[in-house]
N, C-alpha and C positions, 0 to 999 in steps of 0.2 A: 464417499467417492464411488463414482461408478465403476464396473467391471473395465467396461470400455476405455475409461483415464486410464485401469491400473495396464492394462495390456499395452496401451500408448506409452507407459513409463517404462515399462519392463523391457520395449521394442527399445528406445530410445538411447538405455542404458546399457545396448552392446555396441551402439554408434558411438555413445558419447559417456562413457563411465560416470556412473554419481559419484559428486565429492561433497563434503561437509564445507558451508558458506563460511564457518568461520574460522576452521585449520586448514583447509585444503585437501585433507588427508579421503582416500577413496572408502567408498560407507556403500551399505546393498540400497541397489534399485529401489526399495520401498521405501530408504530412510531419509529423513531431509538433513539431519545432523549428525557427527558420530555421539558416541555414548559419552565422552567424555566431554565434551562439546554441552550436550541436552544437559550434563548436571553444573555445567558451572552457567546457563541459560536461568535454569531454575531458581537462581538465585536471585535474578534481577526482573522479576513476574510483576508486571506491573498489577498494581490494586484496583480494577476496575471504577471508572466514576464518567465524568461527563462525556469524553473523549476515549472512546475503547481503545487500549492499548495492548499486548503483548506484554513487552519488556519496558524497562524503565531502559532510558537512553545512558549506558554507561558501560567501564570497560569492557567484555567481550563482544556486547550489543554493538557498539560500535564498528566492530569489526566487522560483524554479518550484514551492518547497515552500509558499510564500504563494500564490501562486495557486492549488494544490489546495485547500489548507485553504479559501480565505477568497472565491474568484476562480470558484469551478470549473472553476478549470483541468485539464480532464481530457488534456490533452498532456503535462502532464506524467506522470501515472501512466503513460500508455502508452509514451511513452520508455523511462520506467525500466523497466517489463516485458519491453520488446524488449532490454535489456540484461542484466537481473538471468536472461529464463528461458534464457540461453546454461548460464545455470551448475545451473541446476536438473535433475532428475534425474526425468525425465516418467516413471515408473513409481509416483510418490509417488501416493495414492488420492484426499486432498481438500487443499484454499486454504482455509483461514478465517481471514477479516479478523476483525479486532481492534475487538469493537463498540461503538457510542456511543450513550449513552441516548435513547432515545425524544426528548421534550422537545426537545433541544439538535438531533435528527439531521432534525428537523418544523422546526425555527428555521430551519437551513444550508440543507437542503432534501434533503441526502446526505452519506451518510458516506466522506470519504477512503480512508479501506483498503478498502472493499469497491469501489471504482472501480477500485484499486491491483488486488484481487486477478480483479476482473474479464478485465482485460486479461492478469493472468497469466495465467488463462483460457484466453483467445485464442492465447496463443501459445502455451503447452504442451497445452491440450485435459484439463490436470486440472480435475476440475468442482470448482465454489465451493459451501462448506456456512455459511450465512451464522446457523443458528441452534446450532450447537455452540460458544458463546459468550455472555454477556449481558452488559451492564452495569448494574449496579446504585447506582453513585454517580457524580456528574459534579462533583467539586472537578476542577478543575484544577489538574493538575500542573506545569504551571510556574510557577506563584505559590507553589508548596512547595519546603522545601531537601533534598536528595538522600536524606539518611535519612527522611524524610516521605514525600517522593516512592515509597520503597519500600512505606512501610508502608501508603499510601493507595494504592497501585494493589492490592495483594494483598487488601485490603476491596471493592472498585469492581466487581471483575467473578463472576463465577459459571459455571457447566456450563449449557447449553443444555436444550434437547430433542434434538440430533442425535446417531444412534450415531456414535461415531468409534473403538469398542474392539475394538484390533488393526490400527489403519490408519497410513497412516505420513501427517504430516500437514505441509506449510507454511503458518506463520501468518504471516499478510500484515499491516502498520502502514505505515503514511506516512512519518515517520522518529522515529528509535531515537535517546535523547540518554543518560539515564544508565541504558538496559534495563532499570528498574522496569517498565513494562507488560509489553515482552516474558517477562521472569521469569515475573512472575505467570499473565500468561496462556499460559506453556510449561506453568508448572505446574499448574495446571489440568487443560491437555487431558490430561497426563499420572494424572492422577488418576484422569479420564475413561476411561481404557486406551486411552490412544493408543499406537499400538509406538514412532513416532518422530516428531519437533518439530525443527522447522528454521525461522527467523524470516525470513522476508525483504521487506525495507522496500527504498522508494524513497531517504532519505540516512540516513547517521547520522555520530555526531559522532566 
């Protein structure tokens, strides 16, 4: 992280005190979680494999993944940044988050994966291409069952405006539960001429 982020945090957190994403409780300017908070995290570390993940999606994960979504809790996406870009391979060319319709993204006020892919950002220095992606349906996917769930994310999204043909690409989500979006939108970029797709979310299941 640059000098220049930590003076933007350190500014930021006499307007807006830091709190921990998953107690609430107030934690210093440079921390993203409290202490007691990071050790019961640790426990749920996801095992690296196809889909870079964080945390395995489960009790207290769930809680920092509610406060992103619903909270703005953006402590948690930065955690998981600082964890997930250990395993990331900073010569990849761009981030692109996983996008959410217009409508719904005006309602929230911001959209989770692109805060996600923000901070991976930061810490790798690969820059975010936030329109190599669109959405074009907003059912939601959890109210569908698994095979639905596929067939309505591969409908939902679309190719952007960004070139991304020949680039090797991470696409950033908030978390991964039966990899319908991720699919879809691999498949996609892949269409797009992307040379390579690699997904990496803050939990999954």
């Amino acid at each position: 992280m640059t000098a220049e982020y930590k003076v933007n945090d350190f500014l930021l957190d006499i307007v807006f005190p830091n709190r921990c994403p998953c107690c609430d409780c107030f934690i210093a300017w440079n921390k993203t979680v409290c202490a007691e908070c990071e050790a019961k995290l640790s426990e749920h570390l996801a095992v690296p494999a196809e889909i870079i993940s964080a945390f395995v999606y489960t009790d207290i994960v769930v809680d920092g993944i509610y406060a992103l979504k619903f909270a703005y809790g953006r402590n948690f996406a930065r955690h998981s940044a600082k964890i997930t870009a250990v395993s990331l391979d900073k010569n990849f060319d761009f981030i692109v988050p996983v996008p959410m319709v217009k409508r719904r993204k005006t309602l929230r006020g911001y959209n989770q994966a692109e805060i996600f892919a923000h901070y991976l950002s930061r810490e790798t220095s690969i820059p975010v291409k936030k329109n190599a992606l669109i959405r074009v349906n907003e059912t939601k996917q959890h109210l569908l069952s698994e095979t639905e769930r596929k067939k309505n994310a591969e409908a939902s999204y679309a190719n952007g405006r960004d070139d991304i043909r020949g680039k090797r690409i991470y696409l950033a989500d908030d978390v991964c539960t039966t990899g319908a979006t991720i699919y879809a939108c691999t498949k996609l970029l892949y269409a797009a001429g992307a040379k390579l797709v690699k997904a990496v979310v803050c939990a999954k299941t």
